[in-house]
Structures are given as structure tokens and as C-alpha cells.
C-alpha positions in Angstrom: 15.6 -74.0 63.6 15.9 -74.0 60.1 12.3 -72.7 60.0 12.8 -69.5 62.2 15.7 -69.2 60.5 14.0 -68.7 57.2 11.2 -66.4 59.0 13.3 -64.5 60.4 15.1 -63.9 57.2 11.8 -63.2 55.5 10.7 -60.9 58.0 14.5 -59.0 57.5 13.8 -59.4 53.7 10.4 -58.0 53.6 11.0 -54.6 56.0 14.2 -54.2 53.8 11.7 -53.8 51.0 9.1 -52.2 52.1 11.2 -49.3 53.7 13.0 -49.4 50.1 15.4 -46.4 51.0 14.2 -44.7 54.2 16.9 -46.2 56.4 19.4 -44.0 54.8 19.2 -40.4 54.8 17.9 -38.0 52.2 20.1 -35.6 50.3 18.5 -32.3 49.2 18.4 -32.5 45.2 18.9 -28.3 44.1 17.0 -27.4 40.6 18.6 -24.9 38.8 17.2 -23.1 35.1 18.8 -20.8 33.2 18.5 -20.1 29.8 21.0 -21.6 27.8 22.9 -19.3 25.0 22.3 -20.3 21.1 24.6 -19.7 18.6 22.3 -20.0 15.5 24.1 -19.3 12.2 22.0 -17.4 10.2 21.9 -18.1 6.3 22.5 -15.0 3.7 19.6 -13.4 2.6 18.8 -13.7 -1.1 20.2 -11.4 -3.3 17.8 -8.5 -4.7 15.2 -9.3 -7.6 17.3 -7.6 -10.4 13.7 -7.3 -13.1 14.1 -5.5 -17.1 10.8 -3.6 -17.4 9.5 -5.0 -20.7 8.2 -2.4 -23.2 4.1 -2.1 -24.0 2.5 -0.5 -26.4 -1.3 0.5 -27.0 -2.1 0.2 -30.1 -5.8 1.9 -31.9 -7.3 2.2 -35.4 -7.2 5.9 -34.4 -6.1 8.0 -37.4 -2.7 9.9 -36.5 -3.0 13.6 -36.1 -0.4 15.0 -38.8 -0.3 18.8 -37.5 1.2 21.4 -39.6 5.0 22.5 -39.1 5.4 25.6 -37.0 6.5 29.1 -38.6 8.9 31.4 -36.6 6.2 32.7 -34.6 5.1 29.5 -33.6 2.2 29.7 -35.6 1.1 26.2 -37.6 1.1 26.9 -41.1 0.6 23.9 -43.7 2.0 25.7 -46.8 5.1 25.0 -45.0 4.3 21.2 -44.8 3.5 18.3 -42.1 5.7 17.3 -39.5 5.9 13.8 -40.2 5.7 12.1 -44.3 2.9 10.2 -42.8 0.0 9.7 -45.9 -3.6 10.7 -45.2 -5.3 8.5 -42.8 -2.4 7.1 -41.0 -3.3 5.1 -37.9 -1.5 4.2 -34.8 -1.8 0.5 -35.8 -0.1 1.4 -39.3 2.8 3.2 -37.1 2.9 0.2 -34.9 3.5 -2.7 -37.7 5.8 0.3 -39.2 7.9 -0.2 -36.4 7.6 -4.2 -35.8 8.7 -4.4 -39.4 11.7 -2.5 -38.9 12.3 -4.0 -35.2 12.3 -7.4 -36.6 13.8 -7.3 -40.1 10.9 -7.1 -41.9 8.6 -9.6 -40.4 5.4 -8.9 -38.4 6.0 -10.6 -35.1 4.5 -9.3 -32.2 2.4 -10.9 -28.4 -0.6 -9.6 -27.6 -2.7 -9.6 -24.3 -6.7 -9.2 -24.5 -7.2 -6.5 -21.9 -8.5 -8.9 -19.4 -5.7 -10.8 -19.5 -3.5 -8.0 -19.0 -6.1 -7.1 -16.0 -4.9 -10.4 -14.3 -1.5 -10.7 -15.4 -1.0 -7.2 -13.2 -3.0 -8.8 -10.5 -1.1 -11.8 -10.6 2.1 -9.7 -9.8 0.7 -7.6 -7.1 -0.4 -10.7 -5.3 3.7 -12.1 -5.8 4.8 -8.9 -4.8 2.2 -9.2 -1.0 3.7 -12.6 -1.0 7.5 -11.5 -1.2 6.7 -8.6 1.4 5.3 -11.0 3.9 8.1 -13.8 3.6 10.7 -10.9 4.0 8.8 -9.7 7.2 8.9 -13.0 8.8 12.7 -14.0 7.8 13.4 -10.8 9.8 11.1 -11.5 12.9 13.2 -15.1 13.2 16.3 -13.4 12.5 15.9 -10.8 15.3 14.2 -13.1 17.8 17.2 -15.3 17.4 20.0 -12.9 17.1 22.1 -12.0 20.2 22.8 -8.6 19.4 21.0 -5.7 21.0 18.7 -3.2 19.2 19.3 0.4 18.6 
């Protein structure tokens, strides 16, 4: 007895398992997708790039033209004297220490660039200023692929 008993039970046991589920009935699970709204906070963009334009000179061993001072009829005439009290042979470079001298209270202090380095110093800032353009360009594809508002 004991031993149908326990078959029995293990029969019961095993169609229980093996059915798992399929004695009760099946409910119909609905999928639903729908985009869900975002509210991204978008930072501040960086105030402007506010840049002094520095002041560059060109300097030569050229010797200054010292023209004549004009009459009434606009005519040069030297027996009336030179424009400027610059002495025979004055050069640019003599006019440029001139003015260092007097821009820095007496002293001779100036920077230089060899002309190559100027070359790359001005390519150097063209390739920031590419840089700059593209970064802006992409801050504002995010910010209007993730702004709600509608375009003009």
C-alpha cells in the first residue's frame, strides 16, 4: 500500500512538473512603446572670447624718405624745409628703437619673432580658431537634437 501510495504520488508529482503551468490558463501579456519625454537641462554656453589685438611692427634698415614740405600750391619745395627733423640717413629701425625708448622710459625692450615663427604662430591660431568652430557646431547639434522646442 504504502508503495502505490508513493507511485502514485510520484506519478502526481512528476505530470505536475512536467506540465509546469499549462493546467492553468494563459493571459495575453500587451507590449506597449512609446517614447518617453526628457527633460535635459542644458548648461550655459561659454561666454564670448573677449581678445586685445596686440600691436606689430615691421621693422627694415630701409633709409626713411624725408620729403620736402609742401608750398601753397602743393608743390614740394625744400628751401621751405623737411617734414620731419629726421637727420640724413634715418632708418625705420632708428625710428623704431626711437619709439621703444620713449615707450619704455628709456630702455630698449622689445620681442621679436623670426618670420617663420610668426608663419606658425598664425597657423597655430587658425587651426584653434577650426577647432573652436567645430566644438560650437556640435554643442549646437546636441542642444537641438535634445531640445523640445520646435524649429522656425
Amino acid at each position: 500500500m504504502i508503495q502505490k501510495l508513493l507511485t502514485n504520488s510520484t506519478i502526481l508529482s512528476l505530470v505536475i512538473i512536467l506540465s509546469s503551468c499549462s493546467l492553468l490558463p494563459t493571459r495575453t501579456i500587451e507590449v506597449n512603446s512609446a517614447p518617453i519625454q526628457l527633460d535635459i537641462i542644458h548648461p550655459e554656453m561659454p561666454r564670448a572670447v573677449n581678445l586685445g589685438v596686440p600691436k606689430l611692427y615691421v621693422v627694415s634698415e630701409a633709409v626713411i624718405a624725408n620729403p620736402c614740405v609742401k608750398n601753397e600750391e602743393g608743390i614740394r619745395d625744400c628751401s621751405l624745409g623737411k617734414e620731419n627733423d629726421w637727420p640724413e640717413g634715418y632708418t625705420y629701425l632708428d625710428r623704431f628703437l626711437d619709439d621703444m625708448k620713449k615707450l619704455n622710459n628709456g630702455d630698449v625692450v622689445f620681442y621679436a619673432y623670426s618670420t617663420q615663427d610668426y608663419e606658425l604662430m598664425a597657423t597655430n591660431l587658425q587651426e584653434l580658431r577650426r577647432y573652436i568652430r567645430e566644438v560650437q557646431e556640435v554643442v549646437i547639434y546636441y542642444k537641438d537634437v535634445t531640445t523640445n522646442e520646435p524649429k522656425e
